[in-house]
N, C-alpha and C positions, 0 to 999 in steps of 0.2 A: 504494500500500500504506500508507503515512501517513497519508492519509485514512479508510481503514478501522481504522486504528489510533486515532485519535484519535474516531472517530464509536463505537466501541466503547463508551466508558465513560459515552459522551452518552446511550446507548441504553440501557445497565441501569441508570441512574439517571432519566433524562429520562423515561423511558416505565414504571417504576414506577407511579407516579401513575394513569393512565390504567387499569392492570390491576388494581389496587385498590379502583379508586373503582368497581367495576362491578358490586362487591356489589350485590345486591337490595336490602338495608335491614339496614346496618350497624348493633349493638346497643351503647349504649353501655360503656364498660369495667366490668367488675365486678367487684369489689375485694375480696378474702378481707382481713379484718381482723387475722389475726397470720400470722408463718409458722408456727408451727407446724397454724394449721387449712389453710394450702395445703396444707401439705407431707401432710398428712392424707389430704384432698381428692386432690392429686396420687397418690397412694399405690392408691387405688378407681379413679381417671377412666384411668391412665395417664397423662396429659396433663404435660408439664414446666412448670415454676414459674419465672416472672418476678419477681423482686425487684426493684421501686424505690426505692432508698432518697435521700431528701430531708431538706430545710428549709423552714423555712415564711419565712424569711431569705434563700433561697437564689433570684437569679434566672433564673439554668438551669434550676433545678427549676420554676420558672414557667413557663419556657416550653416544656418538655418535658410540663408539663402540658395546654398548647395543645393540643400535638403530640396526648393521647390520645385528643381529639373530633374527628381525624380520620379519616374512612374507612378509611383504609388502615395507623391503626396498630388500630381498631378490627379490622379482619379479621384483622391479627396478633397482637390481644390474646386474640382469640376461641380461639388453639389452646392456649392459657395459662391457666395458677392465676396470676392476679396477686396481686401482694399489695404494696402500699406500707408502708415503714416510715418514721417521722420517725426520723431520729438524736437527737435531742432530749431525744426520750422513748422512747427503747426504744438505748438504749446499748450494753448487751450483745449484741441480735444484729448490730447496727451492727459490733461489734468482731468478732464473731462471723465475719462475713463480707465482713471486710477493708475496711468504707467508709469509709475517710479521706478520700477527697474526693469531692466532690457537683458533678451528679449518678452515684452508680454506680449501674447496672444489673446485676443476676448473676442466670445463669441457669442451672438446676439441671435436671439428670433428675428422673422422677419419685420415684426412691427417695432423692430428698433430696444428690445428689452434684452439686456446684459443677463448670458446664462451661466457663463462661468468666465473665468481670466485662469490661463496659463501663464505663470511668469517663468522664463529661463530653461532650465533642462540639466541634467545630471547624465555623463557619462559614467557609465561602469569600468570599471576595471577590467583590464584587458585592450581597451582601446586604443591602437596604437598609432594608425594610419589617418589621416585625414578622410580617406575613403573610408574605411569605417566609422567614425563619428558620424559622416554626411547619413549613411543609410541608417543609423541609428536614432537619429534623429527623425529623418522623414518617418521610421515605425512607429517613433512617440506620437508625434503631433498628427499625425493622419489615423492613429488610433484614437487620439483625442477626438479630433474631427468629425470622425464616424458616429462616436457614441455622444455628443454631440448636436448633431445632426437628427438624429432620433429624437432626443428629447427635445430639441424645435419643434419639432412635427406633434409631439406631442402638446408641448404647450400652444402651439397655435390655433388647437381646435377651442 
């Protein structure tokens, strides 16, 4: 039973990947340039709104950038109004939506109500290569994403 205990968590993250990458032909991210034209967008599509908020300083946010030209955050971006904001230059919705530290991620129903905030990310042990971190990453937040994604749907009924 340990063995099935431990093989458990190897298998919903290990084999993420595989169920992903099996898109047809993943499109790359595309990027609504304020929230307030997601939140628009989100408003007509249905669809719930991914906020990225970064630095162009920040190297999380680099490599979470990696993470977006992969497959499998590519099919989880595809059920999203994304939209990147620099904290930089856009301050106020920065405050707006709580991002004191980078990288945070929040992600809203469509009518514009904050369902959770990701801030940052933890690499495991063992991580050596930049290529690995990048698809480590895209596991995290496109796992996020999904489940996510669900509870939108839910609360917008």
């Amino acid at each position: 039973m340990k063995i099935a205990k431990s093989i458990v968590p190897a298998l919903v993250l290990g084999c993420a990947l595989p169920l992903f990458t099996q898109v047809a032909e993943a499109k790359p991210v595309k990027w609504e340039p304020t929230v307030a034209g997601a939140l628009k967008l989100a408003k007509t599509t249905g669809k719930p709104v991914f906020i990225d908020f970064y630095a162009t300083w920040c190297g999380p946010c680099k490599l979470l950038d990696k993470a977006y030209e992969t497959k499998e955050m590519q099919a989880a971006a595809s059920r999203y109004i994304m939209v990147k904001v620099d904290v930089d230059k856009d301050q106020e919705v920065a405050q707006k939506y709580k991002a004191d530290a980078l990288p945070t991620m929040v992600f809203l129903n469509s009518k514009g109500n904050v369902l959770a905030r990701k801030v940052g990310f933890m690499l495991p042990e063992g991580i050596r290569t930049e290529k690995d971190a990048v698809v480590h990453v895209a596991k995290d937040v496109a796992k996020s994403m999904t489940y996510w994604r669900k509870s939108a749907n839910k609360v917008r009924a």
